[in-house]
C-alpha positions in Angstrom: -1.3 -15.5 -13.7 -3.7 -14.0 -11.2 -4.7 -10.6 -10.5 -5.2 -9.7 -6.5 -7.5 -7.3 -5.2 -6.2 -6.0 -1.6 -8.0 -4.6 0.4 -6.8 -2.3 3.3 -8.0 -1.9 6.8 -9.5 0.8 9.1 -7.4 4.1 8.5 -5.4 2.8 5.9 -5.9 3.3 2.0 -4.3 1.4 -1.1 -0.9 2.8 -0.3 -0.4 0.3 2.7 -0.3 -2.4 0.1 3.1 -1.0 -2.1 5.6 -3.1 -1.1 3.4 -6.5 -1.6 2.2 -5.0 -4.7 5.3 -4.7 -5.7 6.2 -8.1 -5.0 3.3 -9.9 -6.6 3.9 -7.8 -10.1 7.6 -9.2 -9.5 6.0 -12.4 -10.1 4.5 -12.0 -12.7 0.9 -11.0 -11.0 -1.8 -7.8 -11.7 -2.7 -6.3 -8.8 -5.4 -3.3 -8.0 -5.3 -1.3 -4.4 -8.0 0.6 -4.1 -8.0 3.6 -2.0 -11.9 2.8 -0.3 -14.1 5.6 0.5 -13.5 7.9 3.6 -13.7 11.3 5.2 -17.6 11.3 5.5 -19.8 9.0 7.0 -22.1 8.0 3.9 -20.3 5.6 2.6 -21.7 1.7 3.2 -20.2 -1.8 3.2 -21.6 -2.2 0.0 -20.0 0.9 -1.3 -16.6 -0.5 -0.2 -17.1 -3.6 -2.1 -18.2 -1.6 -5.6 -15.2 0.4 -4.9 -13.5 -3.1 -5.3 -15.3 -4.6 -8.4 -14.9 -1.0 -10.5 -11.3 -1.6 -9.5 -10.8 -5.1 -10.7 -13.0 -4.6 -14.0 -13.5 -7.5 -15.5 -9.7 -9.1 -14.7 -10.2 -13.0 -14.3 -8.3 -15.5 -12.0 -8.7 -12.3 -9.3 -7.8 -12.9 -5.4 -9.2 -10.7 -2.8 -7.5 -10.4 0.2 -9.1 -8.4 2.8 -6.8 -6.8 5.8 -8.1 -6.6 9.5 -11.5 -4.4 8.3 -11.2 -5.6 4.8 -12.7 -9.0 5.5 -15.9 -7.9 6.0 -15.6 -5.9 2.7 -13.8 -8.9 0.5 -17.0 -11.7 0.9 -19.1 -9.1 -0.5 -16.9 -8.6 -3.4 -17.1 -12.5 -3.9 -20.6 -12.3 -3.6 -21.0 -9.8 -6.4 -18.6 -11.1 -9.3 -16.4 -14.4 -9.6 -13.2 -14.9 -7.6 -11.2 -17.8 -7.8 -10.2 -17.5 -4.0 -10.7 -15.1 -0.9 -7.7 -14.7 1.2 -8.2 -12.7 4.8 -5.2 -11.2 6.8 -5.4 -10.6 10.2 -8.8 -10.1 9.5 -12.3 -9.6 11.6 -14.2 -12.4 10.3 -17.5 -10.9 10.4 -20.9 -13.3 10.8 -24.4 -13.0 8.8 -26.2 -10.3 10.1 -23.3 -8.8 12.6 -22.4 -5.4 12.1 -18.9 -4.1 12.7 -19.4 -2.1 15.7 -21.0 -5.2 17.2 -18.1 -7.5 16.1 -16.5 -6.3 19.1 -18.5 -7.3 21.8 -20.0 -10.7 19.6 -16.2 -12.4 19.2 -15.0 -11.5 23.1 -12.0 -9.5 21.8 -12.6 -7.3 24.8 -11.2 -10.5 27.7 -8.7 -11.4 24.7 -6.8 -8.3 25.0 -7.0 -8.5 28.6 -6.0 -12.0 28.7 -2.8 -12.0 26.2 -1.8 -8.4 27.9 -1.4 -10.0 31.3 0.6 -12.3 29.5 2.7 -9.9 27.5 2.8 -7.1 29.7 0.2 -4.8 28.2 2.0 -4.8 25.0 -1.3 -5.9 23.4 -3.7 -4.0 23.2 -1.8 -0.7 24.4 -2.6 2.7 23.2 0.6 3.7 21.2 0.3 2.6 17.9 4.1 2.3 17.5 3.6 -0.7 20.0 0.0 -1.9 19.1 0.6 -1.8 15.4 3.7 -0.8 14.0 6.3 -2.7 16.3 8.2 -4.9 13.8 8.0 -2.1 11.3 10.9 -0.2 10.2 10.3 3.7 12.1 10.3 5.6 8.6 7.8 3.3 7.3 5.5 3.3 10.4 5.3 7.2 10.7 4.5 7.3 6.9 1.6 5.3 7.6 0.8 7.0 10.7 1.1 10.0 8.0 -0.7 8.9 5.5 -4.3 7.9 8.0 -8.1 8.1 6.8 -10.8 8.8 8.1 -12.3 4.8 6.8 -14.4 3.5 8.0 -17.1 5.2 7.7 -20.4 5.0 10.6 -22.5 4.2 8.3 -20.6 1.2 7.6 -19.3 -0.1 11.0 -23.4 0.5 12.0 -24.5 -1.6 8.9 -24.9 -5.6 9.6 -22.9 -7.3 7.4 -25.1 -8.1 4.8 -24.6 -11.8 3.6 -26.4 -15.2 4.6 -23.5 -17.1 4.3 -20.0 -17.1 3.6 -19.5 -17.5 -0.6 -18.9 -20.8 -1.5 -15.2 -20.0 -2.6 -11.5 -21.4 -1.5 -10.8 -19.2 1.6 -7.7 -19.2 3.5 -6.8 -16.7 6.7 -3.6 -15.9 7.2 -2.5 -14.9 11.2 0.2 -12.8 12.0 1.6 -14.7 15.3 3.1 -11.6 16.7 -0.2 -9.5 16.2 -1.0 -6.9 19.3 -3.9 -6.0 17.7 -5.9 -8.9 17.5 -4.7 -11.7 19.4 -3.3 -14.7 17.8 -5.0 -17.2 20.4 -8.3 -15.0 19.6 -8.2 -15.3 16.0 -7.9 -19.6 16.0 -10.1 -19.5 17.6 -12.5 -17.3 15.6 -11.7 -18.7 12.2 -12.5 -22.0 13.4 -15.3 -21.3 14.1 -16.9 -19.3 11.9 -14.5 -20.6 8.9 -13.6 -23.8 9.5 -10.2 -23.3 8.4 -6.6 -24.1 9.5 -5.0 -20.7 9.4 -1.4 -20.4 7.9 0.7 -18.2 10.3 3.2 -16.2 9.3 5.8 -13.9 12.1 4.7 -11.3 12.0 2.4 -8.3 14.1 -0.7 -6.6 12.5 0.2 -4.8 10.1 2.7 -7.7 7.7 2.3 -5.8 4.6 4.9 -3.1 5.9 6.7 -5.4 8.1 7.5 -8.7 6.2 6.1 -7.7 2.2 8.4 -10.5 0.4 6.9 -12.9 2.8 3.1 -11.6 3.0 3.7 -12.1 -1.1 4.8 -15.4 -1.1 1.7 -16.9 1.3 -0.4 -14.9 -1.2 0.9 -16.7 -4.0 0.8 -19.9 -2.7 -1.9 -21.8 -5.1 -4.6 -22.9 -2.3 -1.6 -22.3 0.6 -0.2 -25.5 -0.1 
């Protein structure tokens, strides 16, 4: 069996992960959540990603799966110790050299928003994060997250450029959530094909599956090279 390292997104911590986690053990997986650094503004990318490794040990067969943010920490974990697979969710696929606060304006999220909200009514994109990110999440569930916020990431980090040549040379999948306000669906194809190359697999879902559709966010996961 595998072990799978997940990685939360900006604001979040390990927690967001419990119901997945709890699924994966369910069958028969290990899994380690870390909370990541936060509430000052030393911490680095890099810091983020030995947060991960001290997690993980020395567990084989490990899967990292990086959420929105996490992706441009889970790479560097691949980078640093062996993985046998990198798995992104909803995630900001960074590029060599591009730091986070830059990702913005480098992918054209900006006009993506803009587009998909004329299409959707300003749904996407909006600034109530009961709308934006928690929409298909059940209300007690969304205010414990809303609860539960971090200061992560830190400036230091979203100022660093993302520190890898290349993307490791390991399996990588993405996995879009088709009903994501957040990032656009249209936006991220787009995206991973180019700087992935890879088909994503989709699942119904907005940002923030993990709370929303956990059995079904563990099953993708578990599905040896998405097949």
């Amino acid at each position: 069996m595998s072990t799978f390292a997940l990685i939360h997104g900006a604001g979040d911590g390990g927690w967001y992960w419990h119901l997945v986690a709890a699924e994966l053990r369910a069958r028969g997986h290990g899994v380690v959540a870390p909370d990541l650094p936060g509430g000052d503004g030393a911490p680095t990318l890099d810091d983020y990603a030995d947060a991960v490794c001290r997690a993980a040990g020395d567990r084989r067969e490990l899967v990292v799966v990086g959420q929105s943010f996490g992706a441009f920490t889970a790479p560097l974990v691949a980078a640093r110790r062996p993985v046998a697979a990198l798995v992104l969710v909803a995630g900001m696929v960074p590029a060599p050299g591009e730091s986070p606060d830059r990702w913005w304006g480098g992918t054209g999220y900006a006009e993506a928003v803009r587009a998909q909200a004329r299409r959707d009514g300003g749904l996407t994109g909006s600034a109530d994060p009961y709308v934006a990110f928690y929409h298909d999440v059940p209300r007690d569930l969304a205010e414990e997250a809303m609860r539960r916020e971090r200061a992560h990431p830190s400036p230091a980090a979203t100022a660093q450029p993302w520190p890898l040549e290349a993307w490791p040379d390991v399996p990588t999948r993405f996995v879009l959530c088709t009903e994501d306000r957040f990032l656009p669906p249209g936006f991220l194809r787009r995206l991973v094909r180019q700087r992935l190359g890879v088909v994503p697999e989709e699942i119904a879902a907005g940002h923030c599956a993990a709370l929303s559709r956990p059995a079904a966010l563990a099953a993708l996961l578990d599905r040896p090279g998405g097949k």
